[in-house]
C-alpha positions as CSV (number, residue, x, y, z in Angstrom):
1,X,-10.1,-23.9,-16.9
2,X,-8.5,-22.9,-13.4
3,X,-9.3,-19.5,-12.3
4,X,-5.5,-19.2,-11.1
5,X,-4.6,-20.2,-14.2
6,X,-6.5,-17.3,-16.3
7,X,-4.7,-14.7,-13.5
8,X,-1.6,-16.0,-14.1
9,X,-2.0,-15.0,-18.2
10,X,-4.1,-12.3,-17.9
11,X,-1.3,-11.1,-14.9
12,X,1.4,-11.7,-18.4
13,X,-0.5,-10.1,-20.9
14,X,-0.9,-7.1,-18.5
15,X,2.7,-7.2,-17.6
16,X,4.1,-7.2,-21.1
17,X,2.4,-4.4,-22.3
18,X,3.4,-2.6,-19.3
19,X,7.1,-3.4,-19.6
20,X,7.3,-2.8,-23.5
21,X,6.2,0.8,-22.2
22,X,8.5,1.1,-19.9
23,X,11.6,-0.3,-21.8
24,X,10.2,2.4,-25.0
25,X,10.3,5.2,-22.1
26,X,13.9,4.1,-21.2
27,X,14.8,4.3,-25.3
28,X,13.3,7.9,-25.5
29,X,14.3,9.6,-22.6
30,X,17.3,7.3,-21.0
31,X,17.1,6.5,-17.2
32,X,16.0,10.1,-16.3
33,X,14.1,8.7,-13.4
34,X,16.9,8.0,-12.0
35,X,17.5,11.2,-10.3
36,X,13.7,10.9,-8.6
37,X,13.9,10.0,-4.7
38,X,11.4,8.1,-3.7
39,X,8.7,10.1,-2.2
40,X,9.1,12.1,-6.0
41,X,7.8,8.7,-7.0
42,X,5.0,8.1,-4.6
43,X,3.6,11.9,-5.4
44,X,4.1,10.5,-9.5
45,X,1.9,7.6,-8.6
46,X,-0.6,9.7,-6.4
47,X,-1.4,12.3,-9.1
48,X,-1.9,9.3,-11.5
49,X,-4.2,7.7,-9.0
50,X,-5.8,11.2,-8.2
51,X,-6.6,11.5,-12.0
52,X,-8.4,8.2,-11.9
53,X,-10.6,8.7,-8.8
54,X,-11.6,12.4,-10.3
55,X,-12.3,11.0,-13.8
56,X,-14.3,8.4,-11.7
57,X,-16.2,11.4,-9.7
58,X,-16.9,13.3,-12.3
59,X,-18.0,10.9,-15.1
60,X,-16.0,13.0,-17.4
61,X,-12.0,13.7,-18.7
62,X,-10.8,17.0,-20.8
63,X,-7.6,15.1,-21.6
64,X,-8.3,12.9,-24.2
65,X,-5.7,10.4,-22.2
66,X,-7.8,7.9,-20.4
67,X,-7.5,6.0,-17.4
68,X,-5.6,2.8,-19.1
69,X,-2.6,4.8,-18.8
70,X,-2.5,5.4,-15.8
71,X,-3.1,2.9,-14.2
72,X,-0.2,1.5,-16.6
73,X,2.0,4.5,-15.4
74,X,1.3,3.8,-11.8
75,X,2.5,-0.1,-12.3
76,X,5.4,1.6,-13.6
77,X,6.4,4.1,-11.0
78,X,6.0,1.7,-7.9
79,X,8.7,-0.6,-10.6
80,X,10.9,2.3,-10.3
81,X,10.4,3.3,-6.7
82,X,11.3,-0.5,-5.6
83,X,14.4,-0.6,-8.5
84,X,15.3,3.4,-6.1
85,X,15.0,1.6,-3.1
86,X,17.4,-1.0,-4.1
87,X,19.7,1.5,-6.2
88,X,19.3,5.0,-4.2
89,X,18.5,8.1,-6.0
90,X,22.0,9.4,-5.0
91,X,25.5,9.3,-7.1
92,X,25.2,7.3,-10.5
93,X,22.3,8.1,-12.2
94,X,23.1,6.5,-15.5
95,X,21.2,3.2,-15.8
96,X,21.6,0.5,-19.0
97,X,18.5,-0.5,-20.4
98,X,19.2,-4.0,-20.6
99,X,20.1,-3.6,-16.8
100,X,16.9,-2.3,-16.0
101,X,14.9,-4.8,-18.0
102,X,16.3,-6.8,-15.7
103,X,15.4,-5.0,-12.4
104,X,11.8,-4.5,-14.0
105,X,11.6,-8.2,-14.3
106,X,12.4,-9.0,-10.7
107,X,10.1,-6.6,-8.8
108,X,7.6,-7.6,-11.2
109,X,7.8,-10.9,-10.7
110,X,8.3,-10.9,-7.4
111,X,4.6,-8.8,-7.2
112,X,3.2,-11.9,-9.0
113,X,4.7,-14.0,-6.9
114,X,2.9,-12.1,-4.2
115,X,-0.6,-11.7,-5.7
116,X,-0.3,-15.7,-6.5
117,X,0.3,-16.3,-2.9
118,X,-2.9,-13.5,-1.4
119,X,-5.0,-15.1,-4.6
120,X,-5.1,-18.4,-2.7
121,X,-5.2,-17.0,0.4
122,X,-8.3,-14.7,-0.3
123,X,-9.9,-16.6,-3.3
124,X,-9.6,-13.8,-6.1
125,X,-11.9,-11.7,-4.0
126,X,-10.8,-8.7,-5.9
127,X,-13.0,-10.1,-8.8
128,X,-15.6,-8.9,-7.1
129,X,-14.4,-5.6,-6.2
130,X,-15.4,-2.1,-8.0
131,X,-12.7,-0.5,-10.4
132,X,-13.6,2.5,-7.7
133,X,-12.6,0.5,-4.6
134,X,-9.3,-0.5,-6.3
135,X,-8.7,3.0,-6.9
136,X,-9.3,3.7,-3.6
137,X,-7.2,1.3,-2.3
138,X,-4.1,2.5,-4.4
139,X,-4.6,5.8,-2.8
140,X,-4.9,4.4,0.7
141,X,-1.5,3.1,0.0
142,X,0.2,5.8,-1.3
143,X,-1.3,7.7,1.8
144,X,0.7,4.8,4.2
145,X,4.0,5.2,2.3
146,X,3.7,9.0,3.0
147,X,3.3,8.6,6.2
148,X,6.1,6.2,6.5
149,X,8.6,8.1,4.1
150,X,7.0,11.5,6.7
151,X,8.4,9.2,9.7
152,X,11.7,8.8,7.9
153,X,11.0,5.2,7.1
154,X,10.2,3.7,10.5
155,X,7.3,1.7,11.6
156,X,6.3,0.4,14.7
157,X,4.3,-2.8,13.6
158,X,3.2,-2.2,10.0
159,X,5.4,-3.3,6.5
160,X,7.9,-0.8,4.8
161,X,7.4,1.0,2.0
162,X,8.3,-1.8,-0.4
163,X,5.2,-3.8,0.6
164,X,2.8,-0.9,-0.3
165,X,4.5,-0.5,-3.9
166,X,4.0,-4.1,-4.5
167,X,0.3,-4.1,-3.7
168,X,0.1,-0.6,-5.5
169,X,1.0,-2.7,-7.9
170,X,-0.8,-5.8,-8.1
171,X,-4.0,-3.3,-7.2
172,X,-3.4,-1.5,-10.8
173,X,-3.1,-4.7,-12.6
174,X,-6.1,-6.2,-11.1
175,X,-8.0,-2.8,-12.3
176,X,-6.4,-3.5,-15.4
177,X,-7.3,-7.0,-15.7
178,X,-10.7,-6.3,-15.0
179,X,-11.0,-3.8,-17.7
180,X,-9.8,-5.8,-19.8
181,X,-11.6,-9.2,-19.0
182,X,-14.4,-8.4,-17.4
183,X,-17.2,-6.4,-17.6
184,X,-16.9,-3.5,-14.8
């Protein structure tokens, strides 16, 4: 069987699940996220990634919450920080879920649409990577977008912000993936 071929499903499975979370979320608590600006976001995403790397460090977690969820959570948020960009966290707040299904599914797509393109490019070298260096990665980014949301958005050679969220989130779902699939 193809190796692109496996990604691509293993990319769905991980993506449904993550999407039937986040359409639940919108059912419980509405589009409250709505209100977040977008470095709110990218701190959201860093604690999550923060709680990862420390669970990581420390070989051990108090909260019984492991780091499946966050790593769903963090796929999430860069979703919603690329749906803010688009939208603004200003004026209407108020967000149908059948409207944001629908953003979901295009910056999610368009991530896999990305992570096809590098994964022939680079030859699924993530497979090979450490849960650990993914982590690590995810952080770097967030540490970029900070920097770039410090400098009030501009860059002198590097991508926006947008880029960063969609590797943030191909990142997660290749950590995901591999904790699913593989043995890491």
């Amino acid at each position: 069987m193809n190796v692109n071929h496996d990604t691509s499903q293993q990319f769905e499975t991980i993506i449904g699940q993550c999407r039937d979370i986040f359409l639940t979320k919108m059912k419980d608590y509405g589009a409250a996220w709505r209100i977040l600006r977008t470095s709110s976001i990218t701190d959201q995403i860093y604690i999550k990634a923060q709680r990862i790397r420390s669970i990581d460090d420390k070989g051990v977690q108090k909260i019984s919450e492991g780091i499946r969820p966050e790593f769903i959570g963090i796929i999430n948020y860069a979703v919603i920080a690329l749906i803010q960009l688009e939208l603004g966290s200003e004026g209407q707040h108020d967000l149908q879920i059948e409207a944001a299904a629908l953003l979901y599914d295009k910056y999610i797509y368009a991530a896999r649409d990305l992570m096809l393109d590098k994964n022939h490019d680079y030859g699924e070298a993530w497979r090979n990577m450490r849960l650990s260096s993914l982590t690590d990665i995810i952080l770097m980014k967030l540490m970029r977008i900070k920097q770039i949301e410090d400098n009030k958005g501009k860059t002198f050679i590097s991508e926006g912000v947008d880029a960063n969220y969609y590797d943030i989130i191909n990142y997660a779902i290749f950590a995901l993936i591999k904790m699913n699939y593989e043995n890491t």
